[in-house]
C-alpha positions in Angstrom: -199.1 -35.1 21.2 -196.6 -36.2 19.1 -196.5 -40.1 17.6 -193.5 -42.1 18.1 -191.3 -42.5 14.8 -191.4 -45.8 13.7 -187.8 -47.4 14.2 -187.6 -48.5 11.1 -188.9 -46.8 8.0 -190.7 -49.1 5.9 -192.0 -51.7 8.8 -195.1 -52.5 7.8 -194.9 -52.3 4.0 -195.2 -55.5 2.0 -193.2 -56.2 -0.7 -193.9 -59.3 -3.6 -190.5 -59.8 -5.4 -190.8 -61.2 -8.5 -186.6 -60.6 -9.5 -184.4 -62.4 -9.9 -180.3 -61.9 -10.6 -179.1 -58.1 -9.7 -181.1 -55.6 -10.2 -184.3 -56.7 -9.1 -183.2 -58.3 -6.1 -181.0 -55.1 -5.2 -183.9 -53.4 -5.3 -185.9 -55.1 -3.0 -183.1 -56.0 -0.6 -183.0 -51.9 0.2 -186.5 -52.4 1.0 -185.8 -54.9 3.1 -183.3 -53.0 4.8 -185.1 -50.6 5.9 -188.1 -53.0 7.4 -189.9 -54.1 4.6 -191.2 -57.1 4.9 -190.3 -59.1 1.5 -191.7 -62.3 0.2 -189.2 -63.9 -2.9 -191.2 -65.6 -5.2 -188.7 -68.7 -6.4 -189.4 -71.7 -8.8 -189.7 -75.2 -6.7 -186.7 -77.3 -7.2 -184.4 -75.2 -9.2 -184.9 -71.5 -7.6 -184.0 -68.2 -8.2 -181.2 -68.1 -11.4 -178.6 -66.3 -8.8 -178.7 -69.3 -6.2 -176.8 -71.1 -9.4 -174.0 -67.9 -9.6 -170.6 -68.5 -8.0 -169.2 -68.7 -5.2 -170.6 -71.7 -3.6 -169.9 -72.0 0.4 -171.8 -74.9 1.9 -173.6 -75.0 -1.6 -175.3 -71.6 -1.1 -174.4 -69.1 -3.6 -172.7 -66.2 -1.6 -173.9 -64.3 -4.4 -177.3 -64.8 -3.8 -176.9 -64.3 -0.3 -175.5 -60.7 -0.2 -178.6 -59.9 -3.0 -181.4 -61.6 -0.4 -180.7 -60.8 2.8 -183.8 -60.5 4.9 -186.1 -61.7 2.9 -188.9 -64.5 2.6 -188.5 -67.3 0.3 -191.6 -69.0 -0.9 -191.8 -71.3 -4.0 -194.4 -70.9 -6.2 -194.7 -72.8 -9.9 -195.9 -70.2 -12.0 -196.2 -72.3 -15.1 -199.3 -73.4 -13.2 -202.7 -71.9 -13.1 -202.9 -72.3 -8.9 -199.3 -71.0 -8.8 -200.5 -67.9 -10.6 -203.8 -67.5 -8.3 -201.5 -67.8 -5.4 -199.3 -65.4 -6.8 -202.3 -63.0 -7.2 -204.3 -63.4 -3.9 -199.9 -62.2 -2.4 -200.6 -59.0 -4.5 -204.0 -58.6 -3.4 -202.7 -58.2 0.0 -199.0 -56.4 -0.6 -198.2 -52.6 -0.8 -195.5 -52.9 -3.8 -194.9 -56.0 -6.3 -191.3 -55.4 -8.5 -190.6 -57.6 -11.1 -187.9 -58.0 -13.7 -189.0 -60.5 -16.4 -188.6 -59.2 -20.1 -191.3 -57.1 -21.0 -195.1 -59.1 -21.8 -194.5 -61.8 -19.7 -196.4 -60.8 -16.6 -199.2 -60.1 -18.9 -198.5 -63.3 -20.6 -198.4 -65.2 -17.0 -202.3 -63.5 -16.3 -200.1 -60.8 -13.8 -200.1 -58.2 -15.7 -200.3 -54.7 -13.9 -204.2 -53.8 -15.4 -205.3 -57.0 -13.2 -203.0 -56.5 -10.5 -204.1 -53.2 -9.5 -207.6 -53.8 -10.7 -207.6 -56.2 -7.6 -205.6 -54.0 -5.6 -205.9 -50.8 -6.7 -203.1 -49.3 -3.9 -200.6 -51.9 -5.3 -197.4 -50.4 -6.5 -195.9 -52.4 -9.8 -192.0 -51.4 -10.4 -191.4 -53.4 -13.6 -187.2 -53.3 -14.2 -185.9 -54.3 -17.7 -182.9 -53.9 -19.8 -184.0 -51.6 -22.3 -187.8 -50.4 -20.9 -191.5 -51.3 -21.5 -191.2 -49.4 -25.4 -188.7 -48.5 -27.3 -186.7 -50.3 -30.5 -185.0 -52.5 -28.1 -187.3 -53.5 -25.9 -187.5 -57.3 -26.3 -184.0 -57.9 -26.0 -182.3 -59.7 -23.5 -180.0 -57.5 -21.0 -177.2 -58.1 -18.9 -174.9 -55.6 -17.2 -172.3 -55.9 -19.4 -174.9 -55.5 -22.5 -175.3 -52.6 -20.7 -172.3 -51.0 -20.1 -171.3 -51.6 -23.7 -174.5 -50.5 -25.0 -174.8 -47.3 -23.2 -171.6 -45.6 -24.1 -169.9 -46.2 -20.3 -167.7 -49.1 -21.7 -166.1 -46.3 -24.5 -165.2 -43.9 -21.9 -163.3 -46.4 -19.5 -159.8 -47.8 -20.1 -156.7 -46.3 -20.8 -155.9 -44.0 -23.7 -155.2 -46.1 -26.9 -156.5 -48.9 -25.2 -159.5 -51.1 -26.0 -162.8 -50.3 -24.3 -163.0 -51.6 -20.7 -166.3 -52.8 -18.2 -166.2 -51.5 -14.9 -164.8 -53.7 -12.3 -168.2 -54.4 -10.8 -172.0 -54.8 -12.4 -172.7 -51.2 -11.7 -175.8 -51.1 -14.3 -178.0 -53.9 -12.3 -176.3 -51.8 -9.1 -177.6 -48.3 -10.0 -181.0 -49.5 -11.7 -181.9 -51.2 -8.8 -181.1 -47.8 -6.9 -183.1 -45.8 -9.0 -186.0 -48.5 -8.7 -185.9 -48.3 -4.9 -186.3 -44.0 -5.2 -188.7 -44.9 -7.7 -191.0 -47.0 -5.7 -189.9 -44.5 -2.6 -192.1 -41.7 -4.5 -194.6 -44.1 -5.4 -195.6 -45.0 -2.0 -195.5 -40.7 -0.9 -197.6 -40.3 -3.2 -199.6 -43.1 -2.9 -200.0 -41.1 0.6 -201.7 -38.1 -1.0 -204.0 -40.1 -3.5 -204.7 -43.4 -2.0 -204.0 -45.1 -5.1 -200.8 -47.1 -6.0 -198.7 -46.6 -9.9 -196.8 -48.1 -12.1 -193.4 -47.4 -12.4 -190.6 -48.8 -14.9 -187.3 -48.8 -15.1 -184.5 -49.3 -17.9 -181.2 -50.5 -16.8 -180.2 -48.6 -20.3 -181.8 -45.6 -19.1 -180.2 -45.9 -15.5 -176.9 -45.8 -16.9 -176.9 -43.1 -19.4 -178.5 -40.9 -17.1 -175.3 -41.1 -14.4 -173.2 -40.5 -17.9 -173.0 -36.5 -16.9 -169.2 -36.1 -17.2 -169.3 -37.3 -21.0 -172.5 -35.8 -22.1 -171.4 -32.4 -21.0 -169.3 -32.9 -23.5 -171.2 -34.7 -26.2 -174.4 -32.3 -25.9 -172.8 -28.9 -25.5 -169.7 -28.9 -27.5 -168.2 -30.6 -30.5 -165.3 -31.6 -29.3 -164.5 -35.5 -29.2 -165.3 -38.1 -25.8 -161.8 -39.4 -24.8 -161.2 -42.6 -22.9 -158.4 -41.3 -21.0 -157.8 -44.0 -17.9 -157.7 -43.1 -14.0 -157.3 -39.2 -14.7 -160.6 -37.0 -14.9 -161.5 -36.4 -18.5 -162.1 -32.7 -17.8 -159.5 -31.5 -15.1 -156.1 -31.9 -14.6 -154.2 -33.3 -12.5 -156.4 -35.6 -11.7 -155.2 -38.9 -11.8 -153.2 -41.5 -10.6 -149.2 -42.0 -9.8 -147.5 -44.9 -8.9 -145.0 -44.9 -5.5 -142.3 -46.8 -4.4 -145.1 -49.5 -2.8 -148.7 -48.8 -4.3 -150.4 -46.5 -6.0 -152.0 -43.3 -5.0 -154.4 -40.4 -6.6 -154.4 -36.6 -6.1 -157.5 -34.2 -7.1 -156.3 -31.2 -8.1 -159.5 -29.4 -9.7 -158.4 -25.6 -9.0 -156.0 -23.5 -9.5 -155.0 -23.0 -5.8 -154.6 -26.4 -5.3 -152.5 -26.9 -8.0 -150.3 -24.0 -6.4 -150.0 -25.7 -3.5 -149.1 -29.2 -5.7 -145.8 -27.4 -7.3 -144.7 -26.5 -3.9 -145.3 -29.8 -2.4 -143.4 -31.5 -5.5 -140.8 -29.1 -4.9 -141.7 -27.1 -8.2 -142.4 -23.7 -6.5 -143.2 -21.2 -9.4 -145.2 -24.5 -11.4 -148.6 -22.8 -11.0 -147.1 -19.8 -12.9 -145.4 -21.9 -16.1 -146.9 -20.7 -19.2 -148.0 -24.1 -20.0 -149.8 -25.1 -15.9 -151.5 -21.5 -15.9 -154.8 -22.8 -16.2 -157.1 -26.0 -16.3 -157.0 -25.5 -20.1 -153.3 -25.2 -20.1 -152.5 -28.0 -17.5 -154.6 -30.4 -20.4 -152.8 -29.3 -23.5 -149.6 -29.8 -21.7 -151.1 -32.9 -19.2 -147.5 -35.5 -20.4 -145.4 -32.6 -19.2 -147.2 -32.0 -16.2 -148.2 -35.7 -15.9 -144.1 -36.5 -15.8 -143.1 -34.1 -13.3 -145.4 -35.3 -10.5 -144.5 -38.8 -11.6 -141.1 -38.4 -11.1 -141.8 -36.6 -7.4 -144.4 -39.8 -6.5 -141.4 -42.3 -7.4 -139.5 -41.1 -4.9 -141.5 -41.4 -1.9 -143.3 -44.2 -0.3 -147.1 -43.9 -0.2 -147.1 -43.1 3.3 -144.7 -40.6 2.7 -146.5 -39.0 -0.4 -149.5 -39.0 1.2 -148.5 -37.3 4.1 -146.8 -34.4 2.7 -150.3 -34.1 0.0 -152.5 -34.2 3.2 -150.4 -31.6 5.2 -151.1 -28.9 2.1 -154.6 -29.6 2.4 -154.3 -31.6 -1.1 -157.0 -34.1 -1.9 -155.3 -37.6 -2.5 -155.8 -41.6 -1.5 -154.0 -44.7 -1.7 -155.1 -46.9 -4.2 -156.9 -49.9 -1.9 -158.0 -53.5 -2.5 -161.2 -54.9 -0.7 -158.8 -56.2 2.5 -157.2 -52.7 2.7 -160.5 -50.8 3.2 -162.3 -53.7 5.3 -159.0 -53.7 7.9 -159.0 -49.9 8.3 -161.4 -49.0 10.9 -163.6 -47.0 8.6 -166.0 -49.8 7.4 -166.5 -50.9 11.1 -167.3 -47.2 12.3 -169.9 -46.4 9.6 -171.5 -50.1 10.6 -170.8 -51.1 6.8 -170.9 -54.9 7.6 -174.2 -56.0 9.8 -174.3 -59.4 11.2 -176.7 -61.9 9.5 -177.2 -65.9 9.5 -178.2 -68.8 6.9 -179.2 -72.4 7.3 -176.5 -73.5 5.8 -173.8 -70.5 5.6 -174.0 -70.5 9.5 -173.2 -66.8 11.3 -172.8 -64.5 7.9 -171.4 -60.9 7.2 -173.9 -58.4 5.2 -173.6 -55.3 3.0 -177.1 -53.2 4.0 -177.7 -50.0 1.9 -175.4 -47.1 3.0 -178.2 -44.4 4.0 -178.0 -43.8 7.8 -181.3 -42.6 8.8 -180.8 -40.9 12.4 -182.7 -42.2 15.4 -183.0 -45.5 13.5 -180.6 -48.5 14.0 -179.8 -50.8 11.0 -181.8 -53.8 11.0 -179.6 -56.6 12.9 -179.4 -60.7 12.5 -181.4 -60.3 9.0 -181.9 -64.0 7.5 -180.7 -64.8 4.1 -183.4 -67.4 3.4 -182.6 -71.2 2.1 -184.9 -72.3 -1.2 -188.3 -72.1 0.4 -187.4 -72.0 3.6 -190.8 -69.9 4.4 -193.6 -71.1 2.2 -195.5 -72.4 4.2 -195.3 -69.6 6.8 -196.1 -67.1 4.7 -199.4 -69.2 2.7 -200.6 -70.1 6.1 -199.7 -66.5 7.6 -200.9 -64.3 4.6 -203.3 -66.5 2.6 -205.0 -68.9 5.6 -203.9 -72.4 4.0 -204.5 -75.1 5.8 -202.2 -78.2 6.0 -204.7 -80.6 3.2 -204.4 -77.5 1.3 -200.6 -77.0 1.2 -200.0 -80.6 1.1 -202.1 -80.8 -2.0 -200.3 -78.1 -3.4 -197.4 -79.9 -3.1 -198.6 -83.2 -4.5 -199.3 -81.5 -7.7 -195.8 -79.1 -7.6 -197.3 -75.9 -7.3 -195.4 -75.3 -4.4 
């Protein structure tokens, strides 16, 4: 007889987050997406760093709120020996911990992994850093835009001549915190097989270079120089963008039988067969030429109008949207993109959950973003059988 499914993946699994800013909490918040249950360790008083990031609505970080959704917030002091015990008898009794401090302090704070899994030894410790657990760098402090500068992405993004530019978004914490979910993901298959939990780290550094594969099939195969060209591909062209008479649109062309069908859409018939637009390698040594003419076709059209006729030849191309543009267009609502969710104070809230639609398994609805610990003493008295004298003398002496 075959077992039901369980309708959502990861129900049952405990999680002890120990992050705090991006990618930590990005991390887990997958997790939690997927039915995890996830207990945020915060400082008392001041909480997690993000709950300080703007914008403020209501004096909740919105932020923090799109970071923590449908997790537990407990506040623990872990400058304090009973914060630390409380801490550890959380780990004795969870299936992953994932922390983010710099590298030696959870062995400094008596957490280290050694202990951790010598008390439980099916615990999972993800540790994410900026730079990794080794290395010439690893006691340096890491931000995503240390990042990005660091790991070559900043020198490939801006316009050509122009100075190097960040991405518009912190797409280092974004993608480690990606590659820590997968991470911890194989950890716990394999945890299936063995019975025992492992260690797992991840670089933000690392993370970043790795997604680098456009430039560094250039850089380890060839000698020829890494460009920072702007919005066109570095590799193929045309593929860029081109402004209209009211907003801006791109076009893929990345084969020669789409660029055939480009010329005659731009009214330049026999452009696939100029000398100079032959091939790919052609179409780059002569890109201003080629750039100009479909320049000069875009500027006469609306967007609309461009797009149309590109769409109707079976052309890859987009308009150029803000935020508002995609939100209004239907498409977010139909994948389910934005999930209802609630906060003490932020009232009936819009979430982003993680984009993976597992079939036969609905998206978790109404997830809680938690106020500063709004569930400590749930969860002690849940998961660690505290009494009230107990918690109350916790509290006295601002452990919790």
């Amino acid at each position: 007889m075959t077992m039901p499914l369980p309708q959502h993946l990861f129900a049952g699994l405990r999680v002890l987050d120990l992050t705090r800013v991006m990618s930590g909490p990005y991390c887990t918040a997958m997790l939690a997406d997927l039915g995890a249950e996830v207990i945020k360790i915060e400082m008392p008083g001041f909480g997690e760093e993000s709950r300080h990031f703007a914008p403020h609505v209501n004096g909740e970080s919105t932020y923090f709120a799109l970071l923590n959704r449908g997790k537990k917030s407990v506040t623990v002091n872990l400058k304090s020996s009973d914060g630390i015990a409380l801490v550890r008898d959380l780990a004795r009794q969870s299936d992953v911990l994932v922390e983010n401090f710099r590298p030696g302090v959870m062995d400094r704070l008596g957490l280290g992994p050694t202990t951790l899994q010598a008390d439980n030894p099916r615990l999972i410790v993800a540790s994410i850093s900026g730079f990794g657990q080794s290395g010439p760098f690893a006691d340096w402090p890491a931000f995503d835009l240390v990042i990005q500068a660091m790991s070559g992405l900043m020198s490939v993004t801006g316009e050509r001549g122009g100075s190097a530019t960040a991405v518009g978004e912190s797409i280092a914490d974004v993608a480690t915190g990606m590659f820590a979910a997968w991470g911890i993901a194989a950890a716990l298959y394999d945890r299936e097989r063995t019975g025992v939990g492992r260690r797992l780290e991840v670089a933000m550094l690392d993370s970043v270079f790795s997604m680098l594969l456009t430039g560094l099939s250039r850089r380890l195969f060839t000698d020829q120089p890494i460009r920072r060209v702007g919005s066109r591909h570095p590799e193929t062209y045309p593929v860029d963008s081109f402004a209209t008479q009211n907003g801006d649109i791109v076009l893929v062309g990345f084969s020669d039988a789409i660029f055939r069908r480009i010329g005659e859409v731009i009214d330049q018939p026999g452009l696939a067969d100029d000398p100079r637009f032959k091939t790919n390698a052609d179409r780059n040594a002569h890109e201003e030429e080629l750039r100009a003419l479909i320049a000069a076709w875009a500027a006469k059209h609306t967007r609309e109008q461009a797009l149309s006729k590109l769409r109707e030849a079976d052309i890859p191309a987009a308009p150029v949207w803000s935020f508002d543009d995609l939100i209004e267009s239907g498409q977010v609502e139909a994948r389910g993109l934005l999930q209802a969710g609630s906060n003490r104070k932020l009232g009936d809230i819009r979430l982003v959950q993680q984009p993976v639609q597992f079939i036969g398994s609905e998206r978790i609805a109404g997830m809680v973003v938690p106020t500063l610990g709004e569930n400590t003493e749930a969860v002690l008295t849940e998961r660690l059988g505290l009494d009230a004298a107990r918690l109350a003398s916790l509290r006295k002496a601002k452990v919790i």
